[in-house]
C-alpha positions as CSV (number, residue, x, y, z in Angstrom):
1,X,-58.1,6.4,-83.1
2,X,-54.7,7.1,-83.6
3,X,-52.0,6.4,-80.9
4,X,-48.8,7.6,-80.9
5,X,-45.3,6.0,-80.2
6,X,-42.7,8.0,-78.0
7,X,-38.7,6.9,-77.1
8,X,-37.8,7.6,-74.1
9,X,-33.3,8.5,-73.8
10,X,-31.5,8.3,-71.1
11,X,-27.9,10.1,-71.3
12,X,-25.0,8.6,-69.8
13,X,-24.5,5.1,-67.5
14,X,-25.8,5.2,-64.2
15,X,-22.6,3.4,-63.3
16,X,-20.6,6.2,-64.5
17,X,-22.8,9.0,-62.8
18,X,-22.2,7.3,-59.8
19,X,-18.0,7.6,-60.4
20,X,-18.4,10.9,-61.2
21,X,-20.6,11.6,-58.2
22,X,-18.6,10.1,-55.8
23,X,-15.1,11.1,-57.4
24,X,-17.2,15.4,-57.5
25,X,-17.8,14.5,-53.6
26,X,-14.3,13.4,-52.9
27,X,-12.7,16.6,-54.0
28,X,-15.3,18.8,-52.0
29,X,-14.5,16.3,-48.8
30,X,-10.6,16.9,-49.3
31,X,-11.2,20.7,-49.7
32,X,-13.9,21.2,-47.3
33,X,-13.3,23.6,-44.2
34,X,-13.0,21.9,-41.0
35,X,-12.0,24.0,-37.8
36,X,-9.2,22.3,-35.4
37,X,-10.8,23.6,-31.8
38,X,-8.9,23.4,-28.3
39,X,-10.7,24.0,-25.6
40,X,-10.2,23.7,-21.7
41,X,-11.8,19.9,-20.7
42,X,-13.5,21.5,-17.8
43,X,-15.0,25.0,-18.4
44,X,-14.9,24.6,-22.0
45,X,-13.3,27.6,-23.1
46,X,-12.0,28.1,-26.2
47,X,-8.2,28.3,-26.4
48,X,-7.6,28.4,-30.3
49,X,-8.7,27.4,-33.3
50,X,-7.8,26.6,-36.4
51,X,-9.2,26.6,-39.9
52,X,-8.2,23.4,-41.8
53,X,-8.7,21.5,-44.8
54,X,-7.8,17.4,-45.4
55,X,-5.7,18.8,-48.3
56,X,-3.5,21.0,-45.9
57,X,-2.7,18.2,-43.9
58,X,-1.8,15.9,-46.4
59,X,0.5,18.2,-48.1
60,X,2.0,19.5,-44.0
61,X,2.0,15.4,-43.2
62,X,3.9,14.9,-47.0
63,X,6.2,18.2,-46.5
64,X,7.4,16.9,-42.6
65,X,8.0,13.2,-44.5
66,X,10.0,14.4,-46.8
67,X,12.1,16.7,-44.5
68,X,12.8,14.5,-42.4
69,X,13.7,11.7,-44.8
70,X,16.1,15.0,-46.2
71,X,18.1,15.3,-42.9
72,X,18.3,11.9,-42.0
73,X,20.4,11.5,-45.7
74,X,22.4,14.7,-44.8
75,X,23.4,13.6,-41.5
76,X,24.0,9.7,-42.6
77,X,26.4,11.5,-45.9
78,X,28.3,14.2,-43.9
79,X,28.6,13.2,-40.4
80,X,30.4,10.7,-39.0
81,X,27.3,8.5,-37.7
82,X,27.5,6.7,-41.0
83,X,30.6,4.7,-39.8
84,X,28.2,3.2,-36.9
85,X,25.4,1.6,-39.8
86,X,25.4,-1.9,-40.3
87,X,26.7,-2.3,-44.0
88,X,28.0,1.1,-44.7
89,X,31.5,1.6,-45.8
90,X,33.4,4.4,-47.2
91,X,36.3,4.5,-49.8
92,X,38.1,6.5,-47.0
93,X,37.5,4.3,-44.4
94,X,38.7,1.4,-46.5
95,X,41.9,2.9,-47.4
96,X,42.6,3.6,-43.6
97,X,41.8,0.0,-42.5
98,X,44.3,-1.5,-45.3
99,X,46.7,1.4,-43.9
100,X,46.3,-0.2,-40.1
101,X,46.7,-3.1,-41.4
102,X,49.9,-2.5,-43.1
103,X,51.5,-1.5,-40.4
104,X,50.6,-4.3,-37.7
105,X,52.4,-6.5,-40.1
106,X,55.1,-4.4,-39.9
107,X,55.1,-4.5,-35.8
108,X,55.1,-8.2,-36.2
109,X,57.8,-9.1,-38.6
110,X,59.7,-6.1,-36.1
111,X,58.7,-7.9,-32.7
112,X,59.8,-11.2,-34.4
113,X,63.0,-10.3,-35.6
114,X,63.6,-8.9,-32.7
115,X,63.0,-12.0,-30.2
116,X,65.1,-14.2,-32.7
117,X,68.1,-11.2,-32.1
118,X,67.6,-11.4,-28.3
119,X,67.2,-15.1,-28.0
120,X,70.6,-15.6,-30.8
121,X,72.1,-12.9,-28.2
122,X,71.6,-14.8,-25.4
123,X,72.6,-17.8,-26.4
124,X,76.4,-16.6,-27.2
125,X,76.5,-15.2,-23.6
126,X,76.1,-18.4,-21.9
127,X,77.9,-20.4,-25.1
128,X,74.8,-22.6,-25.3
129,X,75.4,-22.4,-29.2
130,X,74.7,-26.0,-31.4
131,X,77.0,-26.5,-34.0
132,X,75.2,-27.2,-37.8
133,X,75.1,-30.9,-38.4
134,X,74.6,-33.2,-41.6
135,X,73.3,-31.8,-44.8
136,X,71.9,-28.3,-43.0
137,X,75.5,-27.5,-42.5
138,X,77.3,-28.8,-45.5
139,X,74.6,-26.8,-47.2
140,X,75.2,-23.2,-45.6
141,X,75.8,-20.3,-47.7
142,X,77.5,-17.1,-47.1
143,X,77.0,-14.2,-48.2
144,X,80.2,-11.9,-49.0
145,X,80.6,-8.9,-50.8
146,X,84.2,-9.7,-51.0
147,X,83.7,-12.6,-53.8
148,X,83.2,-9.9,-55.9
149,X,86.6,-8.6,-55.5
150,X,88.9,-9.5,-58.2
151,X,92.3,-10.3,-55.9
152,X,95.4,-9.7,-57.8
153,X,98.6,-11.4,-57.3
154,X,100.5,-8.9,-55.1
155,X,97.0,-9.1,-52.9
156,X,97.5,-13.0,-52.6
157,X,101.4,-12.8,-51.8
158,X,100.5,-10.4,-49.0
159,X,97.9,-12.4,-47.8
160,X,100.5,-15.9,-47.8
161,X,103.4,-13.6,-46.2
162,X,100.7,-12.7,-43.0
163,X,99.5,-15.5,-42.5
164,X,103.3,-17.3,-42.7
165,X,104.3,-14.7,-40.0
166,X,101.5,-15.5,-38.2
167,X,102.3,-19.1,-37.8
168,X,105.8,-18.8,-37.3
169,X,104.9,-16.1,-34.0
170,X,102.8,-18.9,-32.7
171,X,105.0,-21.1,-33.2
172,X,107.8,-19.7,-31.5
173,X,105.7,-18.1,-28.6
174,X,104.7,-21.7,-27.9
175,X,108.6,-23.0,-28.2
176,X,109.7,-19.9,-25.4
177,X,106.9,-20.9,-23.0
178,X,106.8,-24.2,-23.1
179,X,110.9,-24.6,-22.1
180,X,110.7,-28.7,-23.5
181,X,113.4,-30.2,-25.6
182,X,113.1,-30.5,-29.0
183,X,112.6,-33.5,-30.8
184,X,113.3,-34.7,-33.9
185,X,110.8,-35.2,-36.1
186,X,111.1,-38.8,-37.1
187,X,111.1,-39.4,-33.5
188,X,107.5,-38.2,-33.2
189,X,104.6,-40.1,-33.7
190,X,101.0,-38.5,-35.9
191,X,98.4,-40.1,-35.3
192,X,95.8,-40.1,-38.8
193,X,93.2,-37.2,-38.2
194,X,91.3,-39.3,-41.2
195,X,91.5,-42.5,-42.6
196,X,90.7,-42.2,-46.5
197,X,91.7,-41.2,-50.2
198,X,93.9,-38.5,-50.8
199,X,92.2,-36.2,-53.6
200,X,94.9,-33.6,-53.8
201,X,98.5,-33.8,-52.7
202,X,100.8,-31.0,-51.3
203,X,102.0,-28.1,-53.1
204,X,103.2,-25.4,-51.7
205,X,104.2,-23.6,-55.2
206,X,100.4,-23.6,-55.9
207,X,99.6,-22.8,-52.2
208,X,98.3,-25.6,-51.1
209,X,100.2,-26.1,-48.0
210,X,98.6,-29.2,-47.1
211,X,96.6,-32.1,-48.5
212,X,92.8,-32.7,-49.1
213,X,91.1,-36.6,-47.8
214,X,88.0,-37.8,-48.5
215,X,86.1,-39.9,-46.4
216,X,82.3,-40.5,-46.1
217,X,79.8,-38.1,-45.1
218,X,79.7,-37.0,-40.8
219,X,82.9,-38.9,-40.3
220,X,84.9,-37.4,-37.6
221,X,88.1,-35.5,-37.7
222,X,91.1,-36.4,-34.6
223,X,93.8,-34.3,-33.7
224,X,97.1,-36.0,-35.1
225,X,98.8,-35.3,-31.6
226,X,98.1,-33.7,-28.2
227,X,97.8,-29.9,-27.8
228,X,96.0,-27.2,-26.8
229,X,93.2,-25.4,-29.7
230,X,94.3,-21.4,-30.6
231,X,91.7,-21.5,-33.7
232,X,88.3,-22.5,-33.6
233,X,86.7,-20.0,-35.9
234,X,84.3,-19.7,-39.5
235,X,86.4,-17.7,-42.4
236,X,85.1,-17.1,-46.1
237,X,88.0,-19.4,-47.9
238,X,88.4,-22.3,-45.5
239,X,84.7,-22.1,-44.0
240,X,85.2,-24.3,-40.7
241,X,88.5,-24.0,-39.3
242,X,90.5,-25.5,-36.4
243,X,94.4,-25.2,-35.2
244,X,96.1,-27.0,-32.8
245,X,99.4,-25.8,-31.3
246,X,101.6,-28.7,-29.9
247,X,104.7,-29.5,-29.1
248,X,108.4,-29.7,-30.5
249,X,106.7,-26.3,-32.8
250,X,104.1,-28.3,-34.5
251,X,100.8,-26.5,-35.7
252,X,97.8,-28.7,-37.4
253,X,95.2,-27.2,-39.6
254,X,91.6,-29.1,-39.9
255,X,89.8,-27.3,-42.8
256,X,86.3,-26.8,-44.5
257,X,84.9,-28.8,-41.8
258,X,80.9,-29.3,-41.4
259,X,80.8,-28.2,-37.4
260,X,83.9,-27.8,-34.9
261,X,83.8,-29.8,-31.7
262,X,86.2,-28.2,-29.4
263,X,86.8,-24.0,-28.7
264,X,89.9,-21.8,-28.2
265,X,91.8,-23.1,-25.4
266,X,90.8,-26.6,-25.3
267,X,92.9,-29.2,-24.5
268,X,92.7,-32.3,-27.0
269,X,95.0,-35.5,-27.0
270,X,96.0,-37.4,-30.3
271,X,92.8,-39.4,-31.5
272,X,90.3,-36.8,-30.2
273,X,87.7,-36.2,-32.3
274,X,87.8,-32.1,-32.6
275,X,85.5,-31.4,-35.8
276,X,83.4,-33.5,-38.9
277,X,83.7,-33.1,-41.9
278,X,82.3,-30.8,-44.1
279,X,82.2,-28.3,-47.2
280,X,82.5,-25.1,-46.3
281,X,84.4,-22.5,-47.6
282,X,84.8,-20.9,-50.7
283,X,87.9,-23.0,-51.7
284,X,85.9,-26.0,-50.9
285,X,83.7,-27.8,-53.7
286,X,83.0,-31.2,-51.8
287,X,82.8,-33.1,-48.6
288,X,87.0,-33.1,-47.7
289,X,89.4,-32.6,-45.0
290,X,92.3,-30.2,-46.0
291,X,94.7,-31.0,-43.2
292,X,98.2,-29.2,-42.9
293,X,100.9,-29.8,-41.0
294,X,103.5,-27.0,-39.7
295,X,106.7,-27.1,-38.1
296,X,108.4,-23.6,-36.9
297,X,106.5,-21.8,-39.2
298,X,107.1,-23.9,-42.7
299,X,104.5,-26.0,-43.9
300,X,105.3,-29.7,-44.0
301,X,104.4,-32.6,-46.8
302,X,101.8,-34.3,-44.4
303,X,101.8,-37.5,-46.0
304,X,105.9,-37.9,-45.2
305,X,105.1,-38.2,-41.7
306,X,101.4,-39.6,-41.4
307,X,99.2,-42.5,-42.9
308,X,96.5,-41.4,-44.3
């Protein structure tokens, strides 16, 4: 008896059969006609229909996605509802922020400036004005576009000339109101505006009509006799500056003083502290009193007369 042997083949994995099946089903599912129906709840009439397919609304649900996700970009880039996102800023907007800003620095340096004018302004209305003191005035600087100015000697001979003329009007103006007696000179008695070391002497031919004493820093300058004050002022050579008028045709000069005690019109007597001293002025190049003395307009050697 013969028997016979037979093999028995199987093509393929059932495993991968079943992928395929399942992966063959998928696509007929996603491409299988399905009918959308509306229909009245309560007689059930058909109001439309519609022939559908799970692939035509993934691609209508994809399409309305990306759509919308289109115009929700186009209205963010090129409207202005971009400026009210959290985060988002524009070169434009930048620039117009630092512009702003620009100028409300401007408005406040403006507003400022303009309260120190008004409050500077009101203060020399009502003469509530403090004189510099210590180092804050010895230190003050001016600036003058006339230090520039090369004078020439003609220039300076006018300038001696008015100012001699000026004094000698005083002078006399003073003499033809006042109606007193003249005395003499060595009759009279000056009292020392400053008690110290005389640094420079008189000499007129150099135009120095006076002489310059130094003395320690903030001490006080008196008036060498009584009188009544026609300067009280701030000029670019002699910085500081007072005058006394008094009798018998006598002017006194107080120079490059720190800060002036007494105004125009003031009346001082001999002793009185009228200014400290100081160094101010452009012909000034240290703590000093210059301190003249003038009689019917011609300046006088101060130290003939006073003790210094």
């Amino acid at each position: 008896m013969a028997y016979g042997f037979y093999t028995l083949k199987v093509e393929g994995n059932p495993k991968n059969n079943m992928e395929n099946s399942e992966k063959k089903n998928w696509k007929e599912r996603i491409k299988a006609p399905y009918r959308l129906v509306i229909m009245n709840e309560e007689t059930f009439e058909e109001i439309s229909s519609y022939k559908l397919t799970l692939l035509n609304v993934y691609i209508l649900l994809s399409t309305l996605v990306v759509v919308t996700a289109a115009l929700v970009v186009f209205l963010i880039i090129f409207t202005p509802i971009k400026k009210y996102i959290p985060g988002y800023g524009s070169a434009g907007s930048s620039r117009e922020l630092m512009r702003l800003n620009r100028e409300v620095e401007k408005l406040e340096k403006q507003i400022t400036a303009d309260s120190i004018y008004i409050d500077n302004f009101k203060k020399i209305l009502v003469g509530d004005i403090e004189p510099p003191q210590g180092d804050e005035a010895e230190g003050e600087t001016f600036d003058d576009s006339l230090l520039n100015v090369e004078r020439i000697a003609e220039d300076e001979q006018l300038r001696q000339e008015i100012k001699l003329e000026e004094i000698r009007q005083i002078s006399q103006n003073s003499t033809s109101e006042s109606g007193e007696k003249e005395l003499p000179l060595e009759q009279l008695y000056f009292s020392s505006p400053l008690s110290g070391e005389i640094s420079a002497g008189f000499m007129p031919d150099k135009s120095h009509y006076g002489v310059d004493v130094l003395a320690p820093k903030n001490s006080a300058i008196k008036a060498a006799m009584d009188g009544v004050v026609i300067q009280s002022d701030w000029t670019l050579e002699t910085g500081n500056t007072i005058g006394i008028q008094h009798a018998n045709n006598l002017i006194t000069f107080y120079k490059h003083n720190s800060s002036l005690l007494k105004k125009v019109g003031s009346k001082v007597k001999a002793g009185e502290a009228v200014a400290i001293i100081g160094n101010t002025g452009t012909l000034s190049d240290g703590p000093h009193l210059h301190f003249e003395l003038w009689y019917r307009g011609r300046p006088l050697n101060p130290v003939d007369y006073i003790l210094f």
